[in-house]
N, C-alpha and C positions, 0 to 999 in steps of 0.2 A: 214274658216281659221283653219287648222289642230289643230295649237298650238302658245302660245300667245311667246315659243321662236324664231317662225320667225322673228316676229314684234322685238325683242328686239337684235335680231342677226342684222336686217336691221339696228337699232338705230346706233350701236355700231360700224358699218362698217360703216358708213354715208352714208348707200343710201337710196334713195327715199324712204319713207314710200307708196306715193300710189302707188307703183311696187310692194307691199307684194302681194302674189299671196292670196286673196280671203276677204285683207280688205276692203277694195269698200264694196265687197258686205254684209258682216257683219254688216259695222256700215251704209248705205241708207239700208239696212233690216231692223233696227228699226223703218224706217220711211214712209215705201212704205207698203201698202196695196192693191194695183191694181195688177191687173192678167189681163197680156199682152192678146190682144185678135189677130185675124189675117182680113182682109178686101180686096177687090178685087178692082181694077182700077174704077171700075163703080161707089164705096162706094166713091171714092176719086175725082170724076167730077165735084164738088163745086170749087175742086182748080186750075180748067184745066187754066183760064186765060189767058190773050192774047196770052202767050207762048204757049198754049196747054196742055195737060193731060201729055203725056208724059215726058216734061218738069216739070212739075209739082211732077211727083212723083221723077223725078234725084234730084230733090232739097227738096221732103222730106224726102228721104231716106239721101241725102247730111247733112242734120241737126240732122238726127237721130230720126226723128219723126213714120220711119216707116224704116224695111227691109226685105229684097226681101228674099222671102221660096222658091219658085218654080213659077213655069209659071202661071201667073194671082193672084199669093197670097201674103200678102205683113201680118210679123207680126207687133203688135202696141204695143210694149214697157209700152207705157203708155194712153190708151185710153181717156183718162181727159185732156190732152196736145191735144191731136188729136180733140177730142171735141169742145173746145171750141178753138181752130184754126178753123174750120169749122162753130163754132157758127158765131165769128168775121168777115167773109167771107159772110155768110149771114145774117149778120148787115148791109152790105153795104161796107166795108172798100174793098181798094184793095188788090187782091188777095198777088199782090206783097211785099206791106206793112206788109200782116198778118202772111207772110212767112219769110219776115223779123226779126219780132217780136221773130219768134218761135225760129231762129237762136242764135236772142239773148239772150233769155231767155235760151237754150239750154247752151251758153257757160257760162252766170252768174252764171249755178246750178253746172254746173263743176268746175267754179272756186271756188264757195262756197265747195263745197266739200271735194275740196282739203285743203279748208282750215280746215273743220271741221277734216277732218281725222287725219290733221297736230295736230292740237291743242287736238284734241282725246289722240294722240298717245305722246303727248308732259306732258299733264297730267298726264296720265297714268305713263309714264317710270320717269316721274319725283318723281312719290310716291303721289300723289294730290285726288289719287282714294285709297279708304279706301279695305285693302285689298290685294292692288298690292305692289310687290316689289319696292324700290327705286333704282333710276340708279345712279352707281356709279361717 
């Protein structure tokens, strides 16, 4: 994020906080430590399930678990989500269930998100962060 008067230009206009171009990434940077890796169809055959491989990767790309680089290459955002999606998968559980899981848990970290960013930015412009200006 260039400068903290985007964020207080969006306040004041009332739009959306998570539309500031580059808070997302700002405030989940204090929190993320993984460095996306990339993996190939063959890596991802734990999840082929009765639907197939193919199917398998439309719906983990669908979730955000994984997206498409180029022909056979697929990057992984977050290899610890991937992981232990494929752990669970060879637990036993079905494939379908465990893709389920990841879906949801995909939208609950977005929703959480947004709220933290909401209440980040709500602090903040409110004066609540020692430092910052208060909003008028």
């Amino acid at each position: 994020m260039q400068n903290i008067g985007e964020l207080i230009a969006a306040w004041d206009q009332g739009r959306d906080l998570t539309a500031v171009p580059g808070l997302e990434q700002v405030v989940t940077g204090f929190w993320s430590d993984e460095i996306s890796t990339t993996t190939s169809p063959a890596d991802l055959s734990p999840f082929a399930g009765p639907a197939g491989l193919d199917a398998a990767i439309t719906r983990l790309h669908d979730i955000g678990v994984i997206e498409r680089q180029d022909a056979g290459r697929y990057k992984v955002p977050s290899p610890r989500l991937l992981n232990s999606l494929r752990e669970l998968v060879s637990s036993g559980l079905p494939v379908d269930a465990v893709l389920a899981m990841g879906e949801q848990l995909g939208s609950s970290v977005d929703t959480l998100a947004v709220r933290l960013i909401g209440g980040l930015a709500d602090a903040v412009l409110a004066g609540h962060v020692p430092g910052c200006p208060q909003r008028e």
